[in-house]
N, C-alpha and C positions, 0 to 999 in steps of 0.2 A: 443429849437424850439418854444418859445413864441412867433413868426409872427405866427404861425399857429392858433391860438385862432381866429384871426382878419382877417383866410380866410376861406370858404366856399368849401366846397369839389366841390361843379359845378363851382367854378373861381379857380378851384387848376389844373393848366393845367399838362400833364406829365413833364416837364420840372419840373414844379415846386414839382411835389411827384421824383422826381429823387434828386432834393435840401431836399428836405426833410428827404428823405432814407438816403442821403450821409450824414447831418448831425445829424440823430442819429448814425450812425457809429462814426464820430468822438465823439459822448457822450459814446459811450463802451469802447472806446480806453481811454479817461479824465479821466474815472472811473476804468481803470485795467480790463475792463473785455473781452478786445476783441486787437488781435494784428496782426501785419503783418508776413503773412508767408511765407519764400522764398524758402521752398522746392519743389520739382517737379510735378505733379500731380500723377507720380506714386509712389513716396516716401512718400506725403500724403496718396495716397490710404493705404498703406504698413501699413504705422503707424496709422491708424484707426485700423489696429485690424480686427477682424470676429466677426458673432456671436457669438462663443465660447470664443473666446480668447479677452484679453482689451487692447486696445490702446494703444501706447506711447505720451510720450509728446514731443511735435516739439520741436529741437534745435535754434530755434527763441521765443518759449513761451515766456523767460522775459527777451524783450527789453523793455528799459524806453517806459513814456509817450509818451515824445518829440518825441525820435526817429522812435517808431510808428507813430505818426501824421506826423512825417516830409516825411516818407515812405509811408506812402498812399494819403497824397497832390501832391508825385510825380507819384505816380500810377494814378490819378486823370489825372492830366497832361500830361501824355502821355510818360512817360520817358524813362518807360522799356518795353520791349517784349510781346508778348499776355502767353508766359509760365511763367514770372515770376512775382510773389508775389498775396498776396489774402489775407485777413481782415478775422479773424476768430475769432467766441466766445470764450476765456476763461473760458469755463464750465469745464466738468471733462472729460479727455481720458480711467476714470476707468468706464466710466457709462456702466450699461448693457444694454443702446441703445443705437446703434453704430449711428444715428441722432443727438444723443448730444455729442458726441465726435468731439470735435471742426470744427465745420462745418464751410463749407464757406461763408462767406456774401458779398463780394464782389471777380470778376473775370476781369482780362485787356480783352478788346474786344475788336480789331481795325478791324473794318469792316463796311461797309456803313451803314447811319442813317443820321436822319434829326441833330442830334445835334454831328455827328464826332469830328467836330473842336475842342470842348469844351468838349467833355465827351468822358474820353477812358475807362471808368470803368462801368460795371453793375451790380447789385445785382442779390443775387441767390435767386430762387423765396420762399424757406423757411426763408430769410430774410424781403424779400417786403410784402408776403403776409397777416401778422397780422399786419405788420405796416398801408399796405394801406386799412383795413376795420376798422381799429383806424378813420383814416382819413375820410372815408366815412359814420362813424355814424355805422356802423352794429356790430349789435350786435348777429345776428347765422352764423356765418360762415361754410357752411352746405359742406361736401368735403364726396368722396366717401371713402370705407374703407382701401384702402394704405394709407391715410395719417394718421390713428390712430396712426402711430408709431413716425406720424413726430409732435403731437398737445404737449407732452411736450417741444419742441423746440418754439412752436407757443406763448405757457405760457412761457415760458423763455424770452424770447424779451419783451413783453409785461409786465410782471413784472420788467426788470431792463431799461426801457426806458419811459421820460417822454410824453406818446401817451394821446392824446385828451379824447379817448375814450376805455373802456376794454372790446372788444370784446371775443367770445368763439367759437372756434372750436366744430363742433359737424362732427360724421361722416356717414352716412349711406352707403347702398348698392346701387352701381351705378343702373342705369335702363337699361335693357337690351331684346330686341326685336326682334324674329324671323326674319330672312331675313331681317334683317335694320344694316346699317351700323350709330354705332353712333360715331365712334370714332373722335374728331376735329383734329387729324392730319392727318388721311384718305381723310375726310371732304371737307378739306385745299387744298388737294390736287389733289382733284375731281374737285375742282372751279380754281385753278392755272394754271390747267390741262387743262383747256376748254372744260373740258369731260362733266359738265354741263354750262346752260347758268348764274351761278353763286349763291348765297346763297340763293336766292329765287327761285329757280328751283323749279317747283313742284314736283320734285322726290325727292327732297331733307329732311329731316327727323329733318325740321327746321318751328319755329313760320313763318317767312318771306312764308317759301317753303309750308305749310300747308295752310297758307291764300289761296294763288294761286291756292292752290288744291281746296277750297273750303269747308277747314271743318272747322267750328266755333269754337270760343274759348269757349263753353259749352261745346263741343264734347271734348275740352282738356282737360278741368276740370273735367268733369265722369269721361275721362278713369284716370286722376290721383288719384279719390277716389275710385274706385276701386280696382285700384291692390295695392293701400294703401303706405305705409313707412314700409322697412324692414333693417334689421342689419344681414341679409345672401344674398349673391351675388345671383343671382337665372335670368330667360329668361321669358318674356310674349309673348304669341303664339300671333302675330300682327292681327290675329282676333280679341283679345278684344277690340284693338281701332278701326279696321273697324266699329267693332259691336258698338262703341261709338257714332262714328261718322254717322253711320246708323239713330240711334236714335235720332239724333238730325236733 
């Protein structure tokens, strides 16, 4: 991926981190460490294994090079089915986290998008996501605490791929607020919905929807030093940011 030195993460359009993702896939596949797999999604599930119990390895694990690269150019393509085949790390099916147990990096998805024509395949977002903060210069990649189990998957990619930059997973306790809906699928669906008049509703529990309300970006930064940075899940009574916002 040496064009990447010679572009700029603000002229790196999605198209072009979609070019990017697909060809460090094919650098996992070059190097033995990543291959195509034509099992079902429930015979994958099967063969990961539980908590308790370790994984099998896919009866696809050791196809050649070639015949992986040649099988995900067609996946690429659009050749096969939305249920078959998928790009998977060659880590270990013995690891006692069932995240490194060869997980998926890439999925067929035929279904509407601006780039259909040309792209039937997407990456799974524990594939994209340390490659595209590589790409974008960052260096704390700040996520709440379910993804603790996924940040050796996050160093896995990251050490056997040549990325720009080595970013780090760090994880805290999401923020959580009395009578406030934060979740962005909720969210999503509140503004899809037409149930608000969209992401800047001033009911909305967002920078856009707070402007409109009228509370200052002082009043956001108290209340964020106040109830501080924590590593246990825990609620703040939505009085501390009235009272934030009060004060300011």
């Amino acid at each position: 991926m040496r064009w990447l030195a010679s572009i700029g993460p603000a002229s790196l359009s999605r198209l072009g981190l979609l070019r990017a993702l697909y060809g460090w896939a094919e650098d996992l596949i070059r190097k033995g460490l990543a291959y195509v797999d034509d099992q079902s999604q429930d015979d994958m599930r099967t063969a990961r294994g539980t908590l308790t119990e370790p994984g099998k390895n896919s009866p696809f694990r050791d196809r050649t090079v070639d015949e992986n690269l040649d099988l995900f150019r067609r996946m690429r393509a659009g050749e096969f089915p939305m249920a078959r085949g998928c790009c998977a790390p060659r880590s270990t099916c013995a690891s006692g986290n069932i995240n490194l147990r060869d997980p998926v990096l890439y999925r067929i998805i035929d279904a509407p998008h601006r780039y259909r024509t040309t792209w039937k395949i997407y990456p799974s977002y524990d594939f994209a996501h340390g490659q595209s903060d590589a790409i974008e210069g960052i260096t704390h990649s700040i996520c709440t605490l379910e993804f603790e189990d996924h940040r050796p998957l996050y160093d896995w990619f990251i050490a056997n791929l040549d990325v720009p930059s080595k970013p780090h997973q760090y994880e805290m306790a999401r923020l959580n607020i009395t009578h406030t809906v934060l979740s962005k699928r909720v969210l999503t669906e509140l503004v899809r919905g037409g149930h608000v008049t969209g992401w800047d509703d001033p009911r909305m529990p967002t920078i856009a929807g707070f402007r409109r309300r009228g509370v200052p970006p002082e009043a956001i930064r108290d209340f964020i030093k106040r109830i501080g940075v924590a590593k246990a899940n825990s609620v703040v009574d939505a009085g501390m940011f009235e009272s934030s916002s009060a004060r300011r």
